[in-house]
N, C-alpha and C positions, 0 to 999 in steps of 0.2 A: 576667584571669589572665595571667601572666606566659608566655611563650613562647620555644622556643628558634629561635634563628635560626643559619644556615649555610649557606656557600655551595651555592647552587645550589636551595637551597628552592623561588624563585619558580620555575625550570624545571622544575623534578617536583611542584610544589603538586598540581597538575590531571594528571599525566601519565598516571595508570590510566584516566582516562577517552581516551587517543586510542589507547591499547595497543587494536588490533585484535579480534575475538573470532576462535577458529580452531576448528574441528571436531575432537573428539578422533579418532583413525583405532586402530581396535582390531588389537591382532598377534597375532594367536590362539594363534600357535607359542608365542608367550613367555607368555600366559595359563594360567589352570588354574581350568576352569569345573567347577562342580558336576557329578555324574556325571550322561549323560543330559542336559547344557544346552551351550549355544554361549555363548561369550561374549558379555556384557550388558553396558551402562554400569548398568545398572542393579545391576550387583556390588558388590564391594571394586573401588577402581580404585589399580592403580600406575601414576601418567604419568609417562613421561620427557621432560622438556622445562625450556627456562627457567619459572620458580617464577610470574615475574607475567605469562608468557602463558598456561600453566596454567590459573591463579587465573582470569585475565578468559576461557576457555574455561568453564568448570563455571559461571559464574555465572547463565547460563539456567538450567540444572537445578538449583542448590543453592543458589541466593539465598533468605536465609534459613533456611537448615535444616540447617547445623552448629551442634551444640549443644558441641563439644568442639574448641577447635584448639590443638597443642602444637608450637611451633616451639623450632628447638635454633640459628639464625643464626651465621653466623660471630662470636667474638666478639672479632673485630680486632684481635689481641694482636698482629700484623705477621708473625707465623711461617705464616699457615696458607695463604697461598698463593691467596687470592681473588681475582677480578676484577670491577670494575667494568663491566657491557656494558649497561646499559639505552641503548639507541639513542635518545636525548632530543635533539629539536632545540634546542639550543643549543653555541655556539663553546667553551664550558668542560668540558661531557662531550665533547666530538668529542674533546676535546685528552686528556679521560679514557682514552677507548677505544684511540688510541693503543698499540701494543704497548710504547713505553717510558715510558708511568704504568702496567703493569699486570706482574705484578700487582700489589699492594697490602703493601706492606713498612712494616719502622718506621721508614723512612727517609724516606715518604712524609707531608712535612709537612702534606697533605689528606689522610690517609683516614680521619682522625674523619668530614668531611665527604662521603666517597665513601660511608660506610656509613650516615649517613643519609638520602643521596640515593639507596640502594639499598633502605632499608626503607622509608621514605613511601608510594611506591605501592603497594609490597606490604601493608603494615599499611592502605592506606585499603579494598582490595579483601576482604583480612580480616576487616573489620567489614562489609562488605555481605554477605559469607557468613553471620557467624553466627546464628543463631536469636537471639530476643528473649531468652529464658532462656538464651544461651551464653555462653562463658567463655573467654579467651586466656588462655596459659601461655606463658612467654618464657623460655628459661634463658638465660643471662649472666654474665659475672664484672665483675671492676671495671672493667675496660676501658671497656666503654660501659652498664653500667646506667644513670650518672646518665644520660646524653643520652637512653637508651631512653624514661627518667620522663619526660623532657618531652616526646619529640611524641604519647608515649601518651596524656599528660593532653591534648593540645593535639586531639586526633581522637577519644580516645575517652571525652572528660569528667572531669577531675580528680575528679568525685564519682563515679566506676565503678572507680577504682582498688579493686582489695579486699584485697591485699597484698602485702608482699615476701619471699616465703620463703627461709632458708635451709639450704642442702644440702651437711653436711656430705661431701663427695666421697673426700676420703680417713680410709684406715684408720691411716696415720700418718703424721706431721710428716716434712717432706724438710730431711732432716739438708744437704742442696747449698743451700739456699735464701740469697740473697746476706744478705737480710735478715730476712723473715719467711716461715717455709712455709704457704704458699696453700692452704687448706686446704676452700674452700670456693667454693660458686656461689652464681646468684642466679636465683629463679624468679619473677616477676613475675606477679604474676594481673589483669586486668579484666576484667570483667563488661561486656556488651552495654548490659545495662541494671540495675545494683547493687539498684537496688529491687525488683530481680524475680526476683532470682537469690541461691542461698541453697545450700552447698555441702553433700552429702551428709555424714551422720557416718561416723561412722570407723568398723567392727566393733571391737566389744571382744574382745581376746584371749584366748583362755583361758588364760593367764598371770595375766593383767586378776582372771577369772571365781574364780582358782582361791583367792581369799585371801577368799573368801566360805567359811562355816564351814555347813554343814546341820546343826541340832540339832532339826531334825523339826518346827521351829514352821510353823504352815499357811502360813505367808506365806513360805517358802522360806530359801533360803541367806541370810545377813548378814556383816556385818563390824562391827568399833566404831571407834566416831570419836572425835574429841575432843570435850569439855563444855567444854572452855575456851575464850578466846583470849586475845588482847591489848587487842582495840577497848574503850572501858569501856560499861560498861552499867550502868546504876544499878540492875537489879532481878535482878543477879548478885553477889553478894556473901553470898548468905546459905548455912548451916550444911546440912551433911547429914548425917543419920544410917544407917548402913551396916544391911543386913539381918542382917550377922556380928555386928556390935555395932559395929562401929568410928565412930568420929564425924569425920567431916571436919568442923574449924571455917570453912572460908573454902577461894577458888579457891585454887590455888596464886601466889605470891608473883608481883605483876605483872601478872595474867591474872584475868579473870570468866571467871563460870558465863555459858554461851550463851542460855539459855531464864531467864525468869522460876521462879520455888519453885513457884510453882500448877502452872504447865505441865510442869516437869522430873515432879512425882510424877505427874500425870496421864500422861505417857510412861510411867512405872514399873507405873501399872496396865495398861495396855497390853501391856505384856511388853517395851517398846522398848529398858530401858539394862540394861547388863550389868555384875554384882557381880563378875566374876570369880569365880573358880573354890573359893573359900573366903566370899565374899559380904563382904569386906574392900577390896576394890578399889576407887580413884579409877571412879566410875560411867562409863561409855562408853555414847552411843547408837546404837542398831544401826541401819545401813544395809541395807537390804532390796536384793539384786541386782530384785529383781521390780519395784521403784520407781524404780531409778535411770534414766537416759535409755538408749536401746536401743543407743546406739551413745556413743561420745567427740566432743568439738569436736577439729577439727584446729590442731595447733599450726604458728609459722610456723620453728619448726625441725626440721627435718629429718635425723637423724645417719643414716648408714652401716648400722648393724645391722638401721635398719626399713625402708630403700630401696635399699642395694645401695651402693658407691662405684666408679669406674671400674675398678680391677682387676677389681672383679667382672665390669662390662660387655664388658671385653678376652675374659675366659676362658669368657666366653657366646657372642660371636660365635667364639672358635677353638673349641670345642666342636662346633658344627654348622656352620661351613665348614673349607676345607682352609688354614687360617693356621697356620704352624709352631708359632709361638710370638707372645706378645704384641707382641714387639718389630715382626713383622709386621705388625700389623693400623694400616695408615695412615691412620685416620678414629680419631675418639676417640669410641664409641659412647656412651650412654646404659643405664644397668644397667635390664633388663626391671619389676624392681622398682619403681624410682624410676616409672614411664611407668604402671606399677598404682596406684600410691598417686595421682596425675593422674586417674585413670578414674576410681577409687572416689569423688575426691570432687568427679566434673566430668561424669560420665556419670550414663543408667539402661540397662539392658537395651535399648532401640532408638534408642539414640544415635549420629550421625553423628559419626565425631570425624577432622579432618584434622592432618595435619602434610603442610608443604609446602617444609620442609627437612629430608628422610627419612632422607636418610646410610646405615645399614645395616639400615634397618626396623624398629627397637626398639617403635617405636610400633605398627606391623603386630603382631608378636608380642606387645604385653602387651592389643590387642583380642582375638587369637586367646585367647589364656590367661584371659581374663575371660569370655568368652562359655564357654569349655570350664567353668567352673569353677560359673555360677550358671544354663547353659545358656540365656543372651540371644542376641539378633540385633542386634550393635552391627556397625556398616558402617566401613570406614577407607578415608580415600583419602591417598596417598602422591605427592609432588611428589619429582622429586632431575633434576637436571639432567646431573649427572657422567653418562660411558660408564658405569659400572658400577652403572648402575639393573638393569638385568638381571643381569648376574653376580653383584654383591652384593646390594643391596636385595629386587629380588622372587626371585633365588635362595635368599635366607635365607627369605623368605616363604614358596617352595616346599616346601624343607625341615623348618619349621615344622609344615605343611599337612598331608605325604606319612609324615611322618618321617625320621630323617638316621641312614643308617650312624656307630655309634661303637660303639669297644671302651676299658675302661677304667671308671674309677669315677663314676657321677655324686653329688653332694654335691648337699644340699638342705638349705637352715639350718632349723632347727625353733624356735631359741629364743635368746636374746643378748639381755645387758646388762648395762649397765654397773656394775661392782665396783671399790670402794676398802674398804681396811681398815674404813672406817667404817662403809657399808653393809653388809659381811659381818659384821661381828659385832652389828647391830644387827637383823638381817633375815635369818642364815646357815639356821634353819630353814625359815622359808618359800620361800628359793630354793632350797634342796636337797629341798623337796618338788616343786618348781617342775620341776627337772631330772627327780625322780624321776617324773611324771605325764607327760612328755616322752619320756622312757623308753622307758615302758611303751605306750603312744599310737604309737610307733613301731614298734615288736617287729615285727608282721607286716608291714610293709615295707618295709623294709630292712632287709639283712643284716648291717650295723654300726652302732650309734648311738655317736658319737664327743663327747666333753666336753671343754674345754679351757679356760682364762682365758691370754687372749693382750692383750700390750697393753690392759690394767685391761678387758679386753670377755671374761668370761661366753658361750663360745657351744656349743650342743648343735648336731652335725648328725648327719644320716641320710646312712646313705653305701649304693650301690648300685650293684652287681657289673653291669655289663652287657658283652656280649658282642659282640652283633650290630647292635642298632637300639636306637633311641628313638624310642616311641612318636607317630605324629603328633597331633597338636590339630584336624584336621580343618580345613574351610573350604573356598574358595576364592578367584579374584580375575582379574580383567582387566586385562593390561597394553596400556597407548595410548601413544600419539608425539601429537606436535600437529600437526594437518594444515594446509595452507593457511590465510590470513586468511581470512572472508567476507567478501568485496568486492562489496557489494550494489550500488557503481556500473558493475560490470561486469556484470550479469546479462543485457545483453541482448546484449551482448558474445557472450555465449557460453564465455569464459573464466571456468576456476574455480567452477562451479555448484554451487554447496552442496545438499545432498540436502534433500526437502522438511523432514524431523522437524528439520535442523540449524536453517533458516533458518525454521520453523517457533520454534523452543525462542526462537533472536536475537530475531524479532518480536515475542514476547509479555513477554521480561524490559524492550528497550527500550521500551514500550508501557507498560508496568503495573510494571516494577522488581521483578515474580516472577516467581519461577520456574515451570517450566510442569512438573508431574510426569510424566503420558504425552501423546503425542502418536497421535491415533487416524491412519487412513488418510485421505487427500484424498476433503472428502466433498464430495455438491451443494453444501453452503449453504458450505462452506471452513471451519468451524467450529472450532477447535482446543482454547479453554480459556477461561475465563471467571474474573472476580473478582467482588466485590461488587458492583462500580459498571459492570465494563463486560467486553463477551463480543467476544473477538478472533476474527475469519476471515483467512484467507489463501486465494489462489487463486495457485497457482505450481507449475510442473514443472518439473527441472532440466533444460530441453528446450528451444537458442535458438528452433527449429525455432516450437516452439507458445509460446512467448514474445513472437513477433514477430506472431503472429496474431490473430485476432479473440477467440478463445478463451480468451484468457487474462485477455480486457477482462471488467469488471461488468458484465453488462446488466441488462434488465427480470426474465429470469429468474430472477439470482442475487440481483437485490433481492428478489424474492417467497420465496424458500428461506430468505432472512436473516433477514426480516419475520416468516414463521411458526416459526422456530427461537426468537425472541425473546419468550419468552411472560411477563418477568416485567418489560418494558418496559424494560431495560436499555440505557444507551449501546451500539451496536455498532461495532466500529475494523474496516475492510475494508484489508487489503493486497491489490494486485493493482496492474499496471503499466501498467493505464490503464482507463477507463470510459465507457459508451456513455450514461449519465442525467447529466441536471444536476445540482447538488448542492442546490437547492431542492425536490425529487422526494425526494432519500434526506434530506435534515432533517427530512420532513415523518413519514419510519418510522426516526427516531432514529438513519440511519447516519451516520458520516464516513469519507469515502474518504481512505487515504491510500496516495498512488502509490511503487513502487517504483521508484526505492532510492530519491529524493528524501526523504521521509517518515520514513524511519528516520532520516536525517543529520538532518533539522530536530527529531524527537523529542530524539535528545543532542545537539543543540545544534551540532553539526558544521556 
């Protein structure tokens, strides 16, 4: 397979694996724990930190069990003001980090190549989070989509690509545009593993629902299709006689009958095709809403009306914080919409989904909005590195949560699509019943239902007088900072002593490459967590005092605790920072000692 190359590859090839791991440190002031709880990692978590020390932090606890990651990355157009900081040993990023390469301009004849050498480690760590059945989402413009396809296919297997969506992002053409108005994004999907992964349907809308007719047949509502097509068929060609009298000789000009004669009348006793209303009409066969699939395939485009476009996203975020106006709000959000239609068809009700370029928490709000909606436990964990993780990111979560003083109208779209002369006069009853069932479906709540065709788009919305508040969505969440590296060749040190659950969780990912879900208290046998193949102990206090002493060595005891803990004959992996048995004594009851910190560094290979 063919591969993209760029400076600096070989030095960030491997570089997530020497990024440190760090303890998350929870800030309770900035948290908003359930009522009645303390803050948990075991929450929603918002870190504020760089993305890929974040990343290689959670990856004790979350390797493999994101089922959902949606990243929104800078996407290098030169305007936005990025920098380059992964601290990579080599003389080419030093020269990177430099305050005059940064930040990242179009004038910058690298920063094609700074921003692949800023997504490699983060995408390789990416893929060790996600669950087997998980799914990355990438939005992009033309800028770097191609480059993005290649290290995607290069790490995460050109046969896991599953598509390239697009989104249309505006509602109109920019009349400023030098050349062509930009009209649109790019949302990139791959799959952990394609053959195992299979994207949710779509809900049918009652829009959808509503051109199915109920004439009381048992088998419910229907619609009529065509008998015809184009393809030929050789046993479409023959004559029909109408129940009115009329005689159709032949399909119409160009086009076969779909079914064979035998089969078409054997639908007719059925009750399947419809004469129309005088029993003179070209036959149609009725679609049953009770047969059709329960939901729609998703298509890979994506327009405005059914996911939102950036104005929308502007007037979401000034809505629930204090932005004056659009022009203030200097992040370019993603509309809550867009981030629902991701969920629908990348989540279930207890799905982990992270995004680890947060920006103003879109992604926060559309898990908060879907759990309210079908009443799930979906979990979100939020990365953003800027100061304004707290004021914006997990403030808008706050308010989200709590709900947000506003006075003024809230608007909610109920219905939109797309109209040309052609479909209006082809279709004007069915959408004006369409509008009319909209209507009416809104009446108790909302105090205006407003109708309009604006730029060839059809749209009904519900408008609503509010006063005071807006309602909150409920939830909560744990905001962390990244604490210290664990420097497990300092432990005896005394310096930096990572609490047992942290260097507990590091032991058993670098050990077994999972994640450990709880961590019980320091028991006799050190016992923490087990896999298939093999059952991890740890013996350590974050204590130099009794790290330096005899106590904290294996002895004959703690081999007999480990031996009778071991009931299903299991490999067992002993950490501890030294031992009083030979290692022909613990082979002979299936242990291997491995000494701290030596042992962790040789498990990665360090």
């Amino acid at each position: 397979m063919p591969t993209l190359e760029f400076k600096g590859k070989q030095f960030v090839y491997s570089h997530h694996l020497s990024v440190p791991f760090r303890e998350l440190e929870i800030d309770a002031d900035k948290s908003l724990p359930a009522e009645g709880r303390q803050p948990s990692l075991d929450d929603n978590l918002i870190i504020h930190g760089d993305n890929l020390e974040a990343l290689k932090a959670i990856l004790p606890t979350h390797a493999g069990k994101i089922d959902c990651i949606f990243i929104d990355p800078p996407y290098n157009t030169g305007n936005e003001g990025w920098c380059y900081n992964d601290n990579v040993r080599s003389p080419l990023m030093q020269e990177w980090l430099k305050q005059s390469a940064n930040p990242v301009d179009k004038e910058d004849l690298e920063r094609h190549d700074k921003w692949l050498c800023m997504m490699w480690p983060r995408l390789c760590l990416l893929r060790e989070l996600l669950s087997e059945n998980g799914s990355l989402w990438v939005t992009l413009d033309d800028n770097e989509v191609h480059r993005a396809r290649g290290i995607l296919d290069e790490l995460f297997g050109e046969h896991n690509f599953i598509a390239c969506c697009i989104w249309r992002k505006n509602y109109a053409p920019k009349s400023s545009a030098r050349h062509f108005s930009e009209d649109h994004d790019y949302i990139l999907i791959y799959a952990k593993n394609a053959a195992g992964w299979t994207p949710n349907m779509l809900a049918r809308t009652e829009a959808q629902d509503s051109v199915y007719r109920d004439t009381g047949d048992p088998r419910g509502p229907w619609r009529p299709n065509n008998l015809s097509a184009r393809n030929f068929y050789s046993k479409g060609t023959y004559s029909i006689k109408c129940p009115g009298g009329r005689l159709i000789e032949k399909p119409p000009q160009g086009r076969y009958w779909l079914v064979s004669e035998d089969k078409f009348w054997e639908m007719d006793r059925d009750g399947r095709i419809w004469w129309g209303e005088d029993g003179n009409n070209i036959p149609a066969p009725k679609i049953f809403l009770s047969e059709v699939k329960a939901g729609r395939v998703p298509q890979t485009f994506w327009d405005w009306p059914d996911v939102g476009h950036t104005q929308d996203a502007k007037k979401e975020l000034i809505s629930i914080l204090n932005f004056g106006n659009s022009e203030d709000v200097f992040i370019t959000p993603k509309p809550v919409r867009l981030l629902e239609r991701v969920l629908d068809l990348a989540s279930d009700q207890n799905s982990i989904i992270l995004d680890s370029f947060a920006g103003s928490g879109t992604t926060a709000h559309a898990v908060l909005e879907a759990n309210r909606k079908d009443g799930g436990k979906r979990r979100f964990i939020l990365v953003e590195c800027e100061e304004y993780a707290d004021t914006l990111t997990a403030e808008r979560v706050r308010r989200i949560i709590n709900g947000y003083a506003f006075t003024g109208t809230q608007r909610q779209e109920l219905y939109s699509e797309m109209i040309t002369w052609s479909t209006f006069t082809k279709k004007h009853q069915q959408i004006l019943l369409q509008v009319e069932h909209f209507e009416k479906k809104a009446a108790g709540s909302f105090d205006k239902v407003k109708k309009e065709i604006k730029d060839g788009v059809l749209t009904v919305t519900g408008e609503r007088k509010i006063k005071e508040k807006v309602s909150g969505l409920g939830g909560s969440f744990t905001f962390c900072a990244l604490g210290e590296p664990i420097a497990v060749e300092s432990l005896l040190t005394g310096q930096g002593l990572p609490a047992f659950e942290a260097l507990a969780r590091y032991v058993f990912y670098t050990a077994t490459g999972r994640s450990l879900e709880k961590v019980s208290k320091p028991s006799a046998d050190g016992f923490i967590g087990e896999t298939d193949l093999f059952r991890i102990h740890l013996f350590y206090q974050p204590d130099p005092t009794w790290l330096r002493s005899n106590e904290s060595a294996l002895n004959a005891d703690r081999v007999d605790a480990v031996a009778r803990g071991n009931q299903n004959g299991k490999r067992a992996i002993v950490f501890a920072v030294a031992k009083f048995m030979s290692q022909k004594e613990l082979t002979k009851k299936r242990i291997e000692f491995c000494q701290l910190p030596y042992a962790v560094h040789r498990i990665l290979g360090g």
